[in-house]
Every structure is written in structure tokens, then in C-alpha cells.
C-alpha positions as CSV (number, residue, x, y, z in Angstrom):
1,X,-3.2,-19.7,-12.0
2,X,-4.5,-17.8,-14.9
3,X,-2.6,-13.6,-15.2
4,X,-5.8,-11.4,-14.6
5,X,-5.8,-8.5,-16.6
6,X,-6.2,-5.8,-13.8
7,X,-8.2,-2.6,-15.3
8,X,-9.2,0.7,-12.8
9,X,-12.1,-0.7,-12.0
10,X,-10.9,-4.3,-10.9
11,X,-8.4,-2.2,-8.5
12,X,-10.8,0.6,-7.3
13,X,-13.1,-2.4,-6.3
14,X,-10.6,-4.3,-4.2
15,X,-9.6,-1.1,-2.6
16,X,-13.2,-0.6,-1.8
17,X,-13.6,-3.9,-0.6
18,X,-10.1,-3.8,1.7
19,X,-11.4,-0.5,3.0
20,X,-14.9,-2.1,3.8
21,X,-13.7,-4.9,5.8
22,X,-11.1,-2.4,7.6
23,X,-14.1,-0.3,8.8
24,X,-16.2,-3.5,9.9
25,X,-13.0,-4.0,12.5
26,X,-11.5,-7.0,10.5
27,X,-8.1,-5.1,10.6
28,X,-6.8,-5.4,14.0
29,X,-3.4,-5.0,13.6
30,X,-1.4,-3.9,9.9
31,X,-3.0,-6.9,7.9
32,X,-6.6,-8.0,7.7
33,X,-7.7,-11.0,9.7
34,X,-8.3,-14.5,8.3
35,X,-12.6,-13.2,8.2
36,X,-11.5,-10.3,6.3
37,X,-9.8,-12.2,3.8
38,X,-12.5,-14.7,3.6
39,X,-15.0,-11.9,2.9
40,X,-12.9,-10.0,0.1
41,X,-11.8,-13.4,-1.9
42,X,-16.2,-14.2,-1.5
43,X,-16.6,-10.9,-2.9
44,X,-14.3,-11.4,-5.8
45,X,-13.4,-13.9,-8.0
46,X,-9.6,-13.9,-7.8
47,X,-6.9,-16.3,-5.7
48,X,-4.9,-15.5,-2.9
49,X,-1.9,-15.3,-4.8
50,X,-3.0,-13.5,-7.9
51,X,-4.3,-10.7,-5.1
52,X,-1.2,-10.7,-3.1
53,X,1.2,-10.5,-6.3
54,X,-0.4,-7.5,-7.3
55,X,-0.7,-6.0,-3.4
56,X,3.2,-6.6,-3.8
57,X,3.1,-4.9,-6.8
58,X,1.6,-1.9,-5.8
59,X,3.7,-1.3,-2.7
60,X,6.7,0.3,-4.6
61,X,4.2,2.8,-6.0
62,X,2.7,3.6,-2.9
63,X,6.1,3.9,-1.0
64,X,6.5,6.9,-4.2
């Protein structure tokens, strides 16, 4: 798998998308479920892993 280069704009739309599919329901518990995830990665062209490296990424900041 190819690093992305992640600008503002790749992040602010994969928060908009995660935020989408959280207000459709597809967030039952503290993680999406599996049609929430199948939606997002459809809406973007990234892998599950580059998405969740940077998700793990962005957690320390967010804990800040």
C-alpha cells in the first residue's frame, strides 16, 4: 500500500464523511458498523489500513 499524502482537505472530508454515516445511525455503539465502513471506503479512494493508520494517528492529538 502506497503512503497518501494527507492535506486539510483529504481529512476535513473523511471527518465529514464519518460524521455522515454517524448521523444516518450506522454508529451503534463507539465504532461504525461494517455498512458504515463500506459506505466511507465507496466514498473515498483509500484502504482500510491507510485509513485506520492515520485514525491511530490522530488519536494522540485528539486525547491533547
Amino acid at each position: 500500500v502506497d503512503s497518501m499524502q494527507w492535506t486539510p482537505e483529504h481529512l476535513t472530508l473523511v471527518c465529514e464523511l464519518f460524521a455522515e454515516q454517524v448521523e444516518k445511525g450506522n454508529r451503534p455503539n463507539t465504532h461504525l458498523n461494517i455498512v458504515g465502513y463500506i459506505e466511507v471506503f465507496d466514498s473515498i479512494e483509500l484502504s482500510r489500513t491507510q485509513l485506520k493508520n492515520k485514525w491511530d494517528k490522530l488519536k494522540p492529538e485528539f486525547v491533547a
